[in-house]
N, C-alpha and C positions, 0 to 999 in steps of 0.2 A: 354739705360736709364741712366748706370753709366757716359757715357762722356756727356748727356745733365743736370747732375745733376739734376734727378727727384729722389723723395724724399723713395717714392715705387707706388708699383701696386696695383690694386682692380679688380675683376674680376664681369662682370655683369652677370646675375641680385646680384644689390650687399645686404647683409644681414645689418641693422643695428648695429651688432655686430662685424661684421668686419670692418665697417666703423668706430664707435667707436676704434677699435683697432687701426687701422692703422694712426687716428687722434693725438690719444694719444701715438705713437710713434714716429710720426714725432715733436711733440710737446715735447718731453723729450727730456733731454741732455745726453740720452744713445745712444750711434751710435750705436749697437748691435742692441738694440732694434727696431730701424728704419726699419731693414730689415728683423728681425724674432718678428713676433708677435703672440702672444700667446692669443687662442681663447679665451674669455673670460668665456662660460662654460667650459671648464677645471675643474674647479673650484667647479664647482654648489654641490649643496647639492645633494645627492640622495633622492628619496621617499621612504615612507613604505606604504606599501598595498597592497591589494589584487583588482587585475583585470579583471573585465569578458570583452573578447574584443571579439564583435559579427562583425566578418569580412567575408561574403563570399567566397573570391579573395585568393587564395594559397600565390600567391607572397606577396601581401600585407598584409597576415597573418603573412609570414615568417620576412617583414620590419618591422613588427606592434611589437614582439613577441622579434624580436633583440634590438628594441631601449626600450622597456618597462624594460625588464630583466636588460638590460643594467644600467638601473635608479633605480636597485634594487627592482621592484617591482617581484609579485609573477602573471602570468598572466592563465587567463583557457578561453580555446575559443570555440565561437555558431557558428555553419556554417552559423545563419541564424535565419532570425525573432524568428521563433518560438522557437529554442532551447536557443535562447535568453532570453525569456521569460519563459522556463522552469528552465535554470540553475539560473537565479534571483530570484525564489522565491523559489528552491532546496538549496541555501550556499549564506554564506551574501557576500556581497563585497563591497568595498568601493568607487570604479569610475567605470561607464560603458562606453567603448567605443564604440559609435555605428553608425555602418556603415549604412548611410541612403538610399541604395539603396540595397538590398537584393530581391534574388527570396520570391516568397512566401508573408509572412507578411515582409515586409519593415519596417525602423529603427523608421519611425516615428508611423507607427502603433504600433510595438513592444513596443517603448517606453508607449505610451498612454494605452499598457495593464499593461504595469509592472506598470506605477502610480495610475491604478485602484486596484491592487492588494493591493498595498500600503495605500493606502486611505480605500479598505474595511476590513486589518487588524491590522490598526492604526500604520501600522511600519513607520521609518523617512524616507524620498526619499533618494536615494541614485544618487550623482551627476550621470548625464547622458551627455559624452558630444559628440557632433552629428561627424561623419566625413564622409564627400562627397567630392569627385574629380567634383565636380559641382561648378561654385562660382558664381550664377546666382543669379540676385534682388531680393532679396526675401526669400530665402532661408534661412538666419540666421534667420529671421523674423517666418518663418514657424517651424527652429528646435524650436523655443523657445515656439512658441505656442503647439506644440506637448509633452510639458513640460523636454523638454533637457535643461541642465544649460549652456551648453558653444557649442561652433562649431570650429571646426577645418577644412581647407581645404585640401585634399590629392592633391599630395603627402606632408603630414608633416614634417617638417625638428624635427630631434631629441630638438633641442632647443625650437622651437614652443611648442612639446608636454609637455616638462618638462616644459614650461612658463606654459601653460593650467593646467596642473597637478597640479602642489604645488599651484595652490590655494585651492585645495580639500584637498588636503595630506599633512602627517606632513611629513619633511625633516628629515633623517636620516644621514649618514658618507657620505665624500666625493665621489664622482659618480664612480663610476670602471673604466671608459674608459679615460682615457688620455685624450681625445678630443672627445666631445659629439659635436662638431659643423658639422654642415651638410648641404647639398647640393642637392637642390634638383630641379624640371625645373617648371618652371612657363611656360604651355604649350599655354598659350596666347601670348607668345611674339617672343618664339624661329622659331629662322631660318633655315632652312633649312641645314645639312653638306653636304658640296659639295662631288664628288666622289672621291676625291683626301683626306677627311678626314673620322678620323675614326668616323662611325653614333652613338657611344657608348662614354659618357662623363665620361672621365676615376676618376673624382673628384668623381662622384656619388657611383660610385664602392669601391673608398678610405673608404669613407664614409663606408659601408659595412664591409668592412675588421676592419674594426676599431671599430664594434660591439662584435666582434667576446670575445666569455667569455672564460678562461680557463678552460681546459679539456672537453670542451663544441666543437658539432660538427662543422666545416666548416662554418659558416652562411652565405659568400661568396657564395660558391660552391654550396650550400642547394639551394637559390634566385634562384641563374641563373639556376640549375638543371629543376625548378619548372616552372621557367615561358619557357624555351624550351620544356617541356612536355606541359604542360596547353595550351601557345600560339597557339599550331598547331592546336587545336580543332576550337578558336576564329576564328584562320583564316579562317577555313573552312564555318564557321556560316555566317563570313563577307562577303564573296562571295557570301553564298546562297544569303544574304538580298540584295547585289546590284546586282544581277543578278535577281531578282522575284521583286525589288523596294520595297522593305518591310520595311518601315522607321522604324515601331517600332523594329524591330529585331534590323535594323541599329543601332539606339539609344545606345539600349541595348549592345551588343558586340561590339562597338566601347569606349565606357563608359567603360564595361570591361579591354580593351586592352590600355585604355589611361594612365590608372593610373597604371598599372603592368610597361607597358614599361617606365613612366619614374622612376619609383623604381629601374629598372636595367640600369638608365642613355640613355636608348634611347628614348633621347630628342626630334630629328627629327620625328620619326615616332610616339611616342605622342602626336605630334602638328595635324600629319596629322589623328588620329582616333578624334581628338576634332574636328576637321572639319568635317569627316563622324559624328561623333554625332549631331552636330550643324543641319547638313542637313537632318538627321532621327529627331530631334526633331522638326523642324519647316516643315516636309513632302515636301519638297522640294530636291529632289534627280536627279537633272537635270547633277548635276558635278559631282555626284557619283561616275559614272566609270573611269571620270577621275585622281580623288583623290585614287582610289581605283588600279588604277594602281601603280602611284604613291608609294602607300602603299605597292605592290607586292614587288617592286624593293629594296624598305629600306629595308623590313623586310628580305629578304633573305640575305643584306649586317649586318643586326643587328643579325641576328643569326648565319651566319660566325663570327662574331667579339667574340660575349656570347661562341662558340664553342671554340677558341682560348683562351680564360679565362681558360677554368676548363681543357684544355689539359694537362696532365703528360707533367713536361718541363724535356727534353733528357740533360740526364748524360753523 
C-alpha cells in the first residue's frame, strides 16, 4: 500500500464513523494522522442512568452489561418477560432495554403490560427501546406499535447504543473507555472463513477487552466462559430440531446461537444459524441437514479458537 501510495485502509462492513475518520485524515495536512486515526467516540459524553436490561441470552447479557457500565450507566437485569415487568413497576428507571424475543411473555407483550401499568397509575412511560437480532420488514413497525420508543438491531455496536441512548439520557463526564468504537458482524452478508483462517474475528474480541472496567472482573474471559457453557446445550437443541424437522425449535435455537456467536466474533457460523433460522421460520427445512453439518464442523473450529483465548499463556 505504502509503494503504491494509497492513502489508508477501511475494513468492511465499513461503520460511518470510521469512514468519517479516515476521510478527514486524508484530507488534513497531518501526515500522522493519515495513518492513525482516532475513533471518533473516543470522545463521546458518557450517560447517567439507571437501566433495566430485560435480556434472556447469558452472552448477550454479559455484551449488554459491559458496554452499558462502560457508558456510565448503572444497569439491573430480567431474564425474561415477566421479571421484566415485575422489576418496572418494583424501582424506577430511566431506559428499558428490551429484548424482543424472550421465553414466556416476549418483549413486545412485556412492553404492552408495563405501558398498561403506567397509564392505570398515571406514571410517565419510561423510554423502551426494543433489541432483536431479527432485521425483518416490519419489525421496527411492530416495536413501535407495541408502544417501544426506539429499536436497536443485535448485535449493537457500543456506538449504535450510546447514539440510541443520549437521546433519552442526560450526558454526564467523558466515557471511561478509550475507544467505545465497535465491531460487530452484519450476519446477512459474511462469508464464509475458509479452513486456512481463523473462524473467530479477532477485532470483535478487541472490542471486548476494551470494555473491560478497572478492578472489575475479566469481561473478555466472563463472554467466552459463558457462551462455551450455554453453546453446548444450543447445540444439542439444534440437532434435536433438524433431526425431528421441528422448524419451530429450529427458529428458536438457531436465533438463540446467532446473536451469542457473533458477540464472541464468530462471524461464520452466525451466518450459518441465520440461515437454520430463516428455514425454521419459513418451515421449509429441505437444506437443513445440510447447513447443519456445515454448522457441526465451524463450531468445533469456533470453540477450539474461544478455548485458546482464555488458555493460561506458559511463562
Amino acid at each position: 500500500m505504502r509503494d503504491l501510495d494509497i492513502a489508508g485502509q477501511l475494513t468492511k462492513p465499513l461503520r460511518q464513523s470510521q469512514l468519517y475518520d479516515s476521510l478527514a485524515a486524508v484530507l488534513s495536512d497531518d501526515p500522522k494522522a493519515q495513518t492513525h486515526t482516532k475513533p471518533r467516540l473516543a470522545s463521546a459524553k458518557a450517560l447517567s442512568g439507571h437501566v433495566l436490561l430485560a435480556e434472556d441470552h447469558l452472552v448477550n447479557q454479559a455484551v449488554a452489561i459491559g458496554m452499558l457500565e462502560t457508558l456510565g450507566l448503572t444497569v439491573v437485569v430480567a431474564k425474561d418477560g415477566h421479571e421484566a415487568v415485575e422489576k418496572a413497576a418494583a424501582e424506577p428507571f430511566d431506559v428499558i432495554l428490551m429484548d424482543c424475543q424472550m421465553p414466556g411473555l416476549d418483549g413486545f407483550e412485556a412492553t404492552e403490560e408495563i405501558r398498561s401499568m403506567e397509564a392505570a397509575s398515571g406514571k410517565s412511560p419510561i423510554p423502551i427501546i426494543a433489541a432483536t437480532a431479527n432485521a425483518l420488514k416490519g419489525d421496527r413497525e411492530r416495536c413501535l406499535q407495541a408502544g417501544m420508543n426506539d429499536y436497536l438491531t443485535k448485535p449493537f455496536t457500543a456506538e449504535q447504543i450510546h447514539s440510541v441512548l443520549s437521546l433519552f439520557l442526560q450526558s454526564g463526564e467523558t466515557a471511561q473507555s478509550a475507544d467505545l468504537e465497535s465491531k460487530t458482524a452484519d450476519v446477512g452478508s459474511i462469508a464464509m472463513p475458509s479452513e486456512d483462517e481463523s473462524p473467530i474475528d479477532s477485532q470483535v474480541l478487541d472490542v471486548l477487552s476494551r470494555l473491560q472496567q478497572p478492578g472489575g472482573p475479566n469481561i473478555l474471559q466472563k463472554v467466552i466462559e459463558i457462551y462455551l457453557e450455554t453453546s453446548q446445550e444450543l447445540k444439542s437443541r439444534l440437532h434435536v430440531a433438524v433431526d425431528t424437522a421441528n422448524a419451530t425449535l429450529l427458529r428458536e435455537v438457531s436465533h438463540a446461537l446467532k446473536s451469542s456467536s457473533a458477540n464472541v466474533g464468530a462471524n461464520g457460523l452466525a451466518d450459518l444459524c441465520k440461515r437454520l433460522e430463516t428455514m425454521g421460520r419459513e418451515d421449509n427445512l429441505a437444506d437443513a441437514p445440510t447447513i447443519h453439518e456445515r454448522f457441526e464442523r465451524e463450531y468445533e473450529r469456533v470453540i477450539a479458537a474461544l478455548r485458546l483465548e482464555t488458555a493460561p499463556v506458559a511463562t
